[in-house]
Backbone as CSV, one residue per row, in Angstrom:
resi,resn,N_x,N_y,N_z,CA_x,CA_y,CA_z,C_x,C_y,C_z
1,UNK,29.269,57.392,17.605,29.588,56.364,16.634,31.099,56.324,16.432
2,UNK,31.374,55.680,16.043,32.851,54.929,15.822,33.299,55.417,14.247
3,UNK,34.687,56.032,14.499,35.131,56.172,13.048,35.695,54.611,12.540
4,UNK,35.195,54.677,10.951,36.166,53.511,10.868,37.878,53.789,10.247
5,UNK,38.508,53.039,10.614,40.103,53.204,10.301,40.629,51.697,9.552
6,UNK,41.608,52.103,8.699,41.902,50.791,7.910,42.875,51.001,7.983
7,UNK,44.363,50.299,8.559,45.682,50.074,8.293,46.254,49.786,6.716
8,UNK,46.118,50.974,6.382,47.162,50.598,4.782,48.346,50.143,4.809
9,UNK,49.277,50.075,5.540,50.740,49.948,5.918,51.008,49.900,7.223
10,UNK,51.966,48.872,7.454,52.602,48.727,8.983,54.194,48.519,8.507
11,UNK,55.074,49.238,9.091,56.645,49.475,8.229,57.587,49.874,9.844
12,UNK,58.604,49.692,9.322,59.989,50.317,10.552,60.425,51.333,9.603
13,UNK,60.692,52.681,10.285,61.786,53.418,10.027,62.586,53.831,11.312
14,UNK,64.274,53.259,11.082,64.957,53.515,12.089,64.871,52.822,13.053
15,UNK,64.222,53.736,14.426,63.662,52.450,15.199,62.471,52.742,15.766
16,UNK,61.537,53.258,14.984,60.470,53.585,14.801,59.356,52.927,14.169
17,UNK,58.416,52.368,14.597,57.235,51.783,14.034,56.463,52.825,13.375
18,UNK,56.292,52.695,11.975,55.115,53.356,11.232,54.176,52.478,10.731
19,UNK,52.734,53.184,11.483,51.641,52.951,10.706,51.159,53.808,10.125
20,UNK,50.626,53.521,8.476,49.768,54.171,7.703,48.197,54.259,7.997
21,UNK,47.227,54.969,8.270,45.916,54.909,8.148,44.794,55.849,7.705
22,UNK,43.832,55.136,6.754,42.607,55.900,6.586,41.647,55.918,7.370
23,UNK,40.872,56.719,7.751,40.466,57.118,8.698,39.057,57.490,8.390
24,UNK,38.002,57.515,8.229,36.775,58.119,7.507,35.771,58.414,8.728
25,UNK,35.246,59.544,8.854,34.673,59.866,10.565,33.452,59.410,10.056
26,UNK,32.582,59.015,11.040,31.346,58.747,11.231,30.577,59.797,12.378
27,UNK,30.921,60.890,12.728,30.655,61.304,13.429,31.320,62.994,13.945
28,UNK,31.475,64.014,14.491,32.158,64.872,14.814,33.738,64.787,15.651
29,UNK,33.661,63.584,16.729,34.952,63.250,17.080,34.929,61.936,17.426
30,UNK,36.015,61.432,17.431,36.248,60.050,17.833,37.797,59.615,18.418
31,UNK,38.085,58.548,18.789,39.751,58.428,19.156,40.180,56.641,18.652
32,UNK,40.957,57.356,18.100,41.618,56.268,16.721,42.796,55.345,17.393
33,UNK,42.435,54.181,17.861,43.618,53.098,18.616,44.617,53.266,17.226
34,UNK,45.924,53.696,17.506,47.223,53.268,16.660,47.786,52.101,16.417
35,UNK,47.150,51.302,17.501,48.281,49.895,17.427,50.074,50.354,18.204
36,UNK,50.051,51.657,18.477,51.364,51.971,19.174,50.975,52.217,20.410
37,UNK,52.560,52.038,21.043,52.024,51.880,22.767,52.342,53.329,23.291
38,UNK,53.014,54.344,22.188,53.232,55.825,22.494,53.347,56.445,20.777
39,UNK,52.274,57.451,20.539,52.725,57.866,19.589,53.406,59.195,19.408
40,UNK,54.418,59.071,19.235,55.684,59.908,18.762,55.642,61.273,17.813
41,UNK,55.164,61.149,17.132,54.912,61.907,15.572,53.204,61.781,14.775
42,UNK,52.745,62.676,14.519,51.780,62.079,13.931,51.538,63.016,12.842
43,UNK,51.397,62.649,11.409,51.174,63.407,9.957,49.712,63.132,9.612
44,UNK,49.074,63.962,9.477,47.556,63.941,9.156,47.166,64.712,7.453
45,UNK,46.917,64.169,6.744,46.201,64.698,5.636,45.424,64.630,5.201
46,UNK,44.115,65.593,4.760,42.919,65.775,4.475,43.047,64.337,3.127
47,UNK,42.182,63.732,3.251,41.229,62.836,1.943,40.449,64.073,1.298
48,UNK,39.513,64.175,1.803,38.284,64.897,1.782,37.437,65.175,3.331
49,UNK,37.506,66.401,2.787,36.572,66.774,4.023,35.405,68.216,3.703
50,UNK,34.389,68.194,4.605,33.319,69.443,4.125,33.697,70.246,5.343
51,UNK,34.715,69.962,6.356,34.805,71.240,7.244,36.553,71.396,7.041
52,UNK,36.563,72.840,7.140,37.711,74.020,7.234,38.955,73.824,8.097
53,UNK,38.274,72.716,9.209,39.632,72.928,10.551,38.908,72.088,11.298
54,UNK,40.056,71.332,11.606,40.028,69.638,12.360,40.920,70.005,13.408
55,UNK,40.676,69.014,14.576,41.890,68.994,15.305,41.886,67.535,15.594
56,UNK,43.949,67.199,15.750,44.029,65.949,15.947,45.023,65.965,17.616
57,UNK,44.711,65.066,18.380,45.865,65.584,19.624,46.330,63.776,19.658
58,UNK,47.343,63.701,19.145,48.533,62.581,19.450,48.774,62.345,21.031
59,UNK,48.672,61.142,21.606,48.536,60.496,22.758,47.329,61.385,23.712
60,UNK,45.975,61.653,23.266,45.033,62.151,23.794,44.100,61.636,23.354
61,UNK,42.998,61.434,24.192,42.012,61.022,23.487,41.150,62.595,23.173
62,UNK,39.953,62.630,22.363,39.317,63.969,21.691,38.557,64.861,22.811
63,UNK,38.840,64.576,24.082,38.517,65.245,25.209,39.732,65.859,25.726
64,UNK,40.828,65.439,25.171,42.058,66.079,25.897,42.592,65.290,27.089
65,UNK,41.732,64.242,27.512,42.963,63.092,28.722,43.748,62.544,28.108
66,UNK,44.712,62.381,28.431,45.607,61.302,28.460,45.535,59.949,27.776
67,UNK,46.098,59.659,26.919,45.660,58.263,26.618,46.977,57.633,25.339
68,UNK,47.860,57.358,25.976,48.865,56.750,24.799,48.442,55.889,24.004
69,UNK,49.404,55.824,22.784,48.628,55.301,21.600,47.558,55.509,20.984
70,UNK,47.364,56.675,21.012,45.730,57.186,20.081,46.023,58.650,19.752
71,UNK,45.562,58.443,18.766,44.797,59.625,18.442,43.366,59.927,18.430
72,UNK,43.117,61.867,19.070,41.485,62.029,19.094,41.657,63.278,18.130
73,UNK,40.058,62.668,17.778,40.189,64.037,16.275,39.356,64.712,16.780
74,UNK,38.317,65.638,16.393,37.537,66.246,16.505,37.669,67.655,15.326
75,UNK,36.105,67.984,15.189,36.110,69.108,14.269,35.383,68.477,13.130
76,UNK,35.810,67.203,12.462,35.307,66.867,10.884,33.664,66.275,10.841
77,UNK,33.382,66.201,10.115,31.829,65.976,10.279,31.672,63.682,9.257
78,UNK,30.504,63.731,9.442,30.281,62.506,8.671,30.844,62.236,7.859
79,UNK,31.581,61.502,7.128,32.195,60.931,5.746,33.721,61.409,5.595
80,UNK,33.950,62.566,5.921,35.184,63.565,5.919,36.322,61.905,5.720
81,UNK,37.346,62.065,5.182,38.606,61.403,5.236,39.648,61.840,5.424
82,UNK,40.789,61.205,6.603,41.742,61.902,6.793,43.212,60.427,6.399
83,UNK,43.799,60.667,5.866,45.188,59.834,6.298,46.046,60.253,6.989
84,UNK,46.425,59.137,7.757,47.366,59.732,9.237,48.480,58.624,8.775
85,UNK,49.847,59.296,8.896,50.943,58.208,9.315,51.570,58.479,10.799
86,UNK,51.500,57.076,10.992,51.953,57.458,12.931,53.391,57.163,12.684
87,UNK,54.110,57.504,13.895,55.485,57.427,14.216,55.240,57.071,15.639
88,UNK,56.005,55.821,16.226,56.180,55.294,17.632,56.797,54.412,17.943
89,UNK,56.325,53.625,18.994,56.756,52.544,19.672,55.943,51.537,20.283
């Protein structure tokens, strides 16, 4: 299943595209399109969550290939919320 993600903010810093997003899993892992064509930086903070330790891999999808512009999470379970701000291009 598909996490859903909601763009709270789309902003420049520098010369850097930031997007803001909530993120709410539907599932154990998933891989979150950024809207960036490389992501650069990525800040992740718990909403809520019922598990201990997440992992997020910036330009990977949640298998570990390759895949610019995404992020893959894995680790959080159903409902869990994360906010991510991206940094890119």
């Amino acid at each position: 299943m598909a996490f859903t993600v909601v763009v709270l903010e789309k902003t420049v810093f520098g010369n850097q595209r930031v997007h803001h997003l909530k993120i709410t899993a539907d599932g154990a892992e998933d891989n979150i399109t950024t809207g960036l064509k490389v992501v650069r930086n990525a800040i992740v903070a718990p909403g809520s969550l019922t598990t201990a330790i997440y992992n997020v891999y910036p330009n990977e999808d949640s298998s570990g290939t390759s895949s610019n512009g995404t992020l893959g999470i894995s680790g959080i379970a159903n409902g869990d919320v994360l906010f991510a701000t991206v940094f890119g291009v």
